[in-house]
C-alpha positions as CSV (number, residue, x, y, z in Angstrom):
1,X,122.2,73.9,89.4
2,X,120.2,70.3,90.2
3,X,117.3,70.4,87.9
4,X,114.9,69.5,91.0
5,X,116.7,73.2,92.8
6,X,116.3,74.9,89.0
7,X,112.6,74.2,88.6
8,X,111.7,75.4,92.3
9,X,113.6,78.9,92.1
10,X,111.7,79.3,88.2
11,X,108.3,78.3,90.0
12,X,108.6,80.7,92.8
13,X,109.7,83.4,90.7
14,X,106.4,82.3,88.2
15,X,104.3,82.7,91.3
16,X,105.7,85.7,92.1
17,X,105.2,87.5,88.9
18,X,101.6,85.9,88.7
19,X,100.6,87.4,91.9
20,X,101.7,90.8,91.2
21,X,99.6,91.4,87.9
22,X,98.1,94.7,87.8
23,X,93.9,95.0,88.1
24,X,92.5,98.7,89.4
25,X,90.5,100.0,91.8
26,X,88.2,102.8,92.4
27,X,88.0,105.3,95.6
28,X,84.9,106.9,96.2
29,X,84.8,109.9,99.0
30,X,81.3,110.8,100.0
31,X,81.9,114.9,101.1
32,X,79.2,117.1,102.6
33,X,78.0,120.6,101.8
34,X,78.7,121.5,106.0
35,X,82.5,121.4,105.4
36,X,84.3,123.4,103.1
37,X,86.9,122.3,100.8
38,X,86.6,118.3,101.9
39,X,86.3,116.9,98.5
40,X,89.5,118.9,97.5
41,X,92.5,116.1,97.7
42,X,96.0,117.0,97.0
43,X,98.4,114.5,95.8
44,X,99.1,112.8,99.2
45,X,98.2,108.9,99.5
46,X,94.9,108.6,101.1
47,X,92.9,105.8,102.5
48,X,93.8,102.1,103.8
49,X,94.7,101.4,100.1
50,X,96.7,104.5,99.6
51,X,95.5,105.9,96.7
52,X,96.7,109.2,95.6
53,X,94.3,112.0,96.6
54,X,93.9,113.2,93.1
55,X,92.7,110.3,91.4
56,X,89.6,110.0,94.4
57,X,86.0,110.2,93.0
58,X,83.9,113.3,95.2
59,X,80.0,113.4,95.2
60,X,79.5,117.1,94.8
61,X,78.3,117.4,98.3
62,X,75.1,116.0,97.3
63,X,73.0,112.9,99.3
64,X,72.1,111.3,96.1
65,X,73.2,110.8,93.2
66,X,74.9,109.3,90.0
67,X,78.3,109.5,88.8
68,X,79.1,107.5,85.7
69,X,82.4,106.8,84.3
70,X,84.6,106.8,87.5
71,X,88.9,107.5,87.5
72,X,90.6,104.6,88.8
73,X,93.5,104.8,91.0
74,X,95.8,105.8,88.2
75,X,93.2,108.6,87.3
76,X,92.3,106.5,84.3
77,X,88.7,106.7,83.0
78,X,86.3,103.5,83.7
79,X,83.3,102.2,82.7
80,X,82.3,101.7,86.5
81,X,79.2,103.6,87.8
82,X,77.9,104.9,91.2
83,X,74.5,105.4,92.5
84,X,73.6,107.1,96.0
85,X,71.1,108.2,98.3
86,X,70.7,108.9,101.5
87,X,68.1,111.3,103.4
88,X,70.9,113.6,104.5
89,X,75.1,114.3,104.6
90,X,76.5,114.6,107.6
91,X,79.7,115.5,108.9
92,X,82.1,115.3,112.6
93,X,85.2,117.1,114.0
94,X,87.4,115.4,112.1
95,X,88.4,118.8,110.3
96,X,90.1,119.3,106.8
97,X,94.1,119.6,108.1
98,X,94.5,116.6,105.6
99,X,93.2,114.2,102.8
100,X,92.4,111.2,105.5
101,X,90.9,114.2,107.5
102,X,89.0,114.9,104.4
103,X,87.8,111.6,103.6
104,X,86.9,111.0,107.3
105,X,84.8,114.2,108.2
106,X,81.6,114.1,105.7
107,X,79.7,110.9,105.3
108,X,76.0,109.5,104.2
109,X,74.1,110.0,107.0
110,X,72.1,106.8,108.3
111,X,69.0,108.8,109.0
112,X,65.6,107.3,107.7
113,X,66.5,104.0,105.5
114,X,70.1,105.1,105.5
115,X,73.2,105.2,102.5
116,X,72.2,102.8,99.6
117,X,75.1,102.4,97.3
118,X,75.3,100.6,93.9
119,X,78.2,100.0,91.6
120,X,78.1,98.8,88.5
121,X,80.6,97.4,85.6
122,X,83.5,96.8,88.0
123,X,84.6,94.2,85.6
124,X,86.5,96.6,83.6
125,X,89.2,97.3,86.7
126,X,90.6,93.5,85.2
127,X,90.4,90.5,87.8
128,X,86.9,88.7,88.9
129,X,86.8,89.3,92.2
130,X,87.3,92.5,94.4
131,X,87.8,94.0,97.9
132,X,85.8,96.5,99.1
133,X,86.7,98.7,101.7
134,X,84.0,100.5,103.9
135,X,85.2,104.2,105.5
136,X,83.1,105.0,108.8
137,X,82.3,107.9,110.1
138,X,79.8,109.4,112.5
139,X,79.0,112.8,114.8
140,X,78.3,110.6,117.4
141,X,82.2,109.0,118.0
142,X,83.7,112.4,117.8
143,X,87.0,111.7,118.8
144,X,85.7,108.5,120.5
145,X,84.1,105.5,119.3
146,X,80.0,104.4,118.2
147,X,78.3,101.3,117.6
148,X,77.9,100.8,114.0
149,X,75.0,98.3,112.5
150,X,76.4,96.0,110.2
151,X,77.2,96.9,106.8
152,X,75.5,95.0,104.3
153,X,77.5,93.9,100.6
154,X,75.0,92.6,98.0
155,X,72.1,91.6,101.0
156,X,74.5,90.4,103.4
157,X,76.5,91.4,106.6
158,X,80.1,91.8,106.2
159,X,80.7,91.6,109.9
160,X,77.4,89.7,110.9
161,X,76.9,91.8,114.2
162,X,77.0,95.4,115.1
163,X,80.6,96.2,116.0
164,X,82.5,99.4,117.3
165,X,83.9,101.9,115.4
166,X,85.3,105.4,115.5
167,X,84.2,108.4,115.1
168,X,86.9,109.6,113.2
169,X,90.4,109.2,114.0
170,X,93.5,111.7,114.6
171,X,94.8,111.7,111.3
172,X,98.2,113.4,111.6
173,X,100.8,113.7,108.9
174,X,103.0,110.7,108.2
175,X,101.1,108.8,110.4
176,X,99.3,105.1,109.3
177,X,95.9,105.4,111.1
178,X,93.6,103.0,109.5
179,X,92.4,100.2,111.2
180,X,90.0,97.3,109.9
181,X,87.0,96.7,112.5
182,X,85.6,93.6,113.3
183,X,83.7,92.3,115.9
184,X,86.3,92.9,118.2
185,X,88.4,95.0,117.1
186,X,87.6,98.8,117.3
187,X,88.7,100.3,113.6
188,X,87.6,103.0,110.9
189,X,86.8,101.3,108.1
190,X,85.7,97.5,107.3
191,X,86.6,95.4,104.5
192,X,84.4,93.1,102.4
193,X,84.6,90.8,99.4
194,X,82.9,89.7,96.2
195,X,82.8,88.5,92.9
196,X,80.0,90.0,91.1
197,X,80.2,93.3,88.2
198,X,77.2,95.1,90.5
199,X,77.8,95.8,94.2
200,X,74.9,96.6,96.6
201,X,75.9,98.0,100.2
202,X,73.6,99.5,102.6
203,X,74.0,99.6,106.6
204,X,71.7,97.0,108.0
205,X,69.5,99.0,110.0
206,X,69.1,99.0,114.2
207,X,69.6,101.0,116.7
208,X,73.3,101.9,116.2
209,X,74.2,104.3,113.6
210,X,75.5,102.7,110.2
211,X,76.6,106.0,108.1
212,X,79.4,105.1,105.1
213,X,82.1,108.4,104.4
214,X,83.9,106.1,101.5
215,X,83.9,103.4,99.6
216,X,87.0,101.8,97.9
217,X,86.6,98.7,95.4
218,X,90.0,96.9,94.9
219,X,89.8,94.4,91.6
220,X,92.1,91.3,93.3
221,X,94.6,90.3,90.4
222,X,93.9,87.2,88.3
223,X,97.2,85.2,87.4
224,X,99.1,86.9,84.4
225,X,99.0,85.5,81.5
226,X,102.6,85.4,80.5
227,X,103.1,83.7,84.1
228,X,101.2,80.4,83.2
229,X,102.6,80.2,79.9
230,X,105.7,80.4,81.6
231,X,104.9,77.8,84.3
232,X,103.7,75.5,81.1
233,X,106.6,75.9,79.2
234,X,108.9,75.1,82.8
235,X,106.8,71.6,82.7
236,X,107.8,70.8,79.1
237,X,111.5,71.3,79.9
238,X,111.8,69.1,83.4
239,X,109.7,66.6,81.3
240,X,112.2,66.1,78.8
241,X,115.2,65.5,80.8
242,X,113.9,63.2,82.6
């Protein structure tokens, strides 16, 4: 094989290990005391991230809160905390019939000054920056759509207007139902980013409603290691036959 060919298949397959290293995330399902059974996931993947059910983190049906020492996504122990309030849970039609149902139907309500959320110690998911994924919800786009107010991540709007959202969606079995919103795109969740260990995120008040049923916080994976030791050493070698 020309050496010029060689060293292009050996970088591609470098990039494509460093891309896939492995960092965690953590999935946070906010349930409600007006729905039975919601915070009870089986083992079916769940969310726009699919994470299995079982390793979700559930509030207790409480509006406020702290749960320290969150499961990851492989149901791993973390040093990642939460801290909630809210003046009330809430809940729509989207019933219990599955775990996207689940996750969908009870929310923070965005009564009074609305969901405040905090995380802290993300770094220990691995990587230094992270997605965060925003589920919606609200009584008021049953089986329809709301206007949403922006949702704000560490003092500052993700989408930087209000936006339209649903209510919940029909989440049937098998089916792929999650859909980013921006500001024109009608969806059920919104994604964010960031690279700090604390995360604020509150709705940014308004007139539209602004109530949060999840939160998932994806680490983004930092190059491997092994994979730029790799690329150095691939350097060396096409270096010395020239």
């Amino acid at each position: 094989m020309p050496l010029r060919t060689s060293a292009l298949s050996i970088f591609a397959f470098l990039g494509l290990a460093s891309s896939s290293a492995i960092a965690a995330s953590v999935a946070i399902n906010f349930s409600t005391e007006r729905v039975a059974d919601d915070d009870l996931f089986d083992t079916s993947l769940t969310g726009p991230t699919n994470i299995s059910g079982t390793n979700w983190n559930h509030t207790a049906n409480n509006a406020s809160g702290t749960i320290n020492n969150l499961i990851d996504d492989t149901g791993a122990s973390t040093t990642v905390s939460l801290s909630y309030s809210s003046q009330n849970t809430w809940s729509n039609n989207a019933g219990t019939a599955n775990n996207n149902k689940k996750l969908s139907v009870g929310y923070l309500d965005d009564s009074g000054a609305g969901p405040n959320i905090t995380l802290t110690g993300l770094s220990s998911l691995g990587g230094s920056s992270y997605n965060v994924y925003i589920i919606l919800g609200s009584d008021s786009g049953n089986g329809g759509t709301y206007t949403s107010e922006d949702i704000t991540l560490n003092g500052v709007g993700i989408i930087g207007q209000s936006f339209t959202a649903l209510g919940h969606h029909a989440f049937g079995a098998g089916s792929a139902p999650w859909i980013q919103a921006t500001a024109s795109v009608t969806g059920d969740y919104i994604l964010g980013s960031a690279n700090t260990d604390t995360l604020t995120i509150t709705n940014a008040g308004g007139t539209g409603r602004g109530s949060i049923a999840g939160v998932i916080v994806e680490a983004v994976p930092e190059p491997s290691s092994t994979a730029l030791l790799g690329i150095a050493g691939c350097l060396l070698v096409i270096r010395r036959r020239r």
